[in-house]
C-alpha positions as CSV (number, residue, x, y, z in Angstrom):
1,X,95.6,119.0,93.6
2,X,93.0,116.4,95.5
3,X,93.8,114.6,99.0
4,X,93.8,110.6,98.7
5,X,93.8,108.6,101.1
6,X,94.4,104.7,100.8
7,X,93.5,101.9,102.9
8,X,94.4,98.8,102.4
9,X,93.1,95.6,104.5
10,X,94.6,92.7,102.8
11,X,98.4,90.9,103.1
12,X,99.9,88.8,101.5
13,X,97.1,86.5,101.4
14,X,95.4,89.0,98.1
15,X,98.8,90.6,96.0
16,X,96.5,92.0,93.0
17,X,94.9,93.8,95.7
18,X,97.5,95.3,97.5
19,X,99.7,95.8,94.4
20,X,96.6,97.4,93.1
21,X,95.9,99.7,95.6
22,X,99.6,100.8,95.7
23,X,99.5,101.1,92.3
24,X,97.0,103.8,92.3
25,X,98.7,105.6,95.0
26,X,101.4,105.6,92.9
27,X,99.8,107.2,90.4
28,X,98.1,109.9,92.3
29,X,101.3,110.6,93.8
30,X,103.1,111.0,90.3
31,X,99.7,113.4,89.3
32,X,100.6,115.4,92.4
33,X,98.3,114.8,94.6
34,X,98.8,114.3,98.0
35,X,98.5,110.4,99.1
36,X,98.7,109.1,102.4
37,X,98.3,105.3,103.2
38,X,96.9,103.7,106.0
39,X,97.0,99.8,106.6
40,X,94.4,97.6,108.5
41,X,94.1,94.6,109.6
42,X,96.5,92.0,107.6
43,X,98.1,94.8,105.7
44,X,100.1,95.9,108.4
45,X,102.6,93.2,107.4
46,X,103.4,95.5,104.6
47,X,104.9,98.0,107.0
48,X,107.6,95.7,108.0
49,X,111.5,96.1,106.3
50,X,111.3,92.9,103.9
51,X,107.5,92.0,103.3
52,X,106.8,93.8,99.9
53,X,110.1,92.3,98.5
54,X,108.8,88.8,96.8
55,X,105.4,90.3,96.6
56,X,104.2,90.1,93.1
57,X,100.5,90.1,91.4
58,X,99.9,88.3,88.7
59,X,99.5,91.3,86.3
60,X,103.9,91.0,87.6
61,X,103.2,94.0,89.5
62,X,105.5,94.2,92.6
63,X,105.2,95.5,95.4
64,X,108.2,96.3,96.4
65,X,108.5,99.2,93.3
66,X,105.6,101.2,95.0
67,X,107.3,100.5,98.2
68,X,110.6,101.9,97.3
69,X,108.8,105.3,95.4
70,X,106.7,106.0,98.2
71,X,110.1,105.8,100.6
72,X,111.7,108.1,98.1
73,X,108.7,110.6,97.8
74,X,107.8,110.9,101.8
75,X,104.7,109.2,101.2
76,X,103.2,108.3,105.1
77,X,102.2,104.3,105.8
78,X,100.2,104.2,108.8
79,X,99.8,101.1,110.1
80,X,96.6,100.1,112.5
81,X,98.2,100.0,116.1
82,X,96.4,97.3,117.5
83,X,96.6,95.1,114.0
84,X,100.5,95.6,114.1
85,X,100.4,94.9,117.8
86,X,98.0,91.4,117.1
87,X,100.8,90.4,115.0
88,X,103.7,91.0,117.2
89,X,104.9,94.0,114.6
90,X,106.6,97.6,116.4
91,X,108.2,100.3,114.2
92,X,111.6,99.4,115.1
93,X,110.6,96.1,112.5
94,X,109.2,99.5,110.0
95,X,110.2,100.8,107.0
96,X,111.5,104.4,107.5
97,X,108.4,105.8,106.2
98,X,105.7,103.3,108.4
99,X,104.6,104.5,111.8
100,X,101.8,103.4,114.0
101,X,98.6,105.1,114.1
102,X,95.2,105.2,115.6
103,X,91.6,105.1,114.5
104,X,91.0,108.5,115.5
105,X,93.5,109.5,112.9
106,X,92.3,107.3,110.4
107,X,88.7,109.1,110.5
108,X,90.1,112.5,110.5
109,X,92.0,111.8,107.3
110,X,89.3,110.3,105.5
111,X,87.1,113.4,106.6
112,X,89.5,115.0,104.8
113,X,90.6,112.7,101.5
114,X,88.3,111.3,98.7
115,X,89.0,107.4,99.6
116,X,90.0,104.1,98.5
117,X,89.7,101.3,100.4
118,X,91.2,97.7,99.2
């Protein structure tokens, strides 16, 4: 099975995207395929207990169902250190799967992943 990576710059401010983007990491992850997550910038918000709950695109995607399935599955979040840190966020505010990460991991898992970026 293929590596996927997925990283995802937008908060609350774009749903469809973010939905979108977990959507398809959904997806690959229910193909089998190995999926990892990283969140930039405003995304990081999504790695806090709580944020996905009320967030829903307007296709009525939510993003609390990917949330929840990638918790269940082991899928990694890996949220930006300094975004999380610009926004006053820690991983004692994370869900059990979220942990902060650096740009040097980033770039070695995209060397290693086909990539989306949202």
């Amino acid at each position: 099975m293929a590596k996927f990576l997925f990283v995802l710059t937008r908060g609350l401010e774009a749903p469809s995207r973010a939905t979108r983007c977990m959507q398809l990491a959904y997806m690959a992850k229910q193909e089998g395929h190995d999926v990892s997550v990283f969140l930039l910038d405003d995304a990081v918000v999504y790695a806090k207990k709580g944020m996905s709950e009320n967030v829903v695109a307007p296709t009525g995607d939510e993003m609390s169902t990917y949330m929840e399935f990638f918790m269940r599955e082991g899928v990694q979040l890996h949220a930006c250190t300094p975004c999380a840190k610009a926004r006053q966020l820690d991983e004692k505010d994370f869900i059990e799967n979220a942990k902060l990460d650096t740009a040097k991991t980033l770039i070695a898992m995209a060397a290693e992943s086909k990539v989306f970026t949202f």
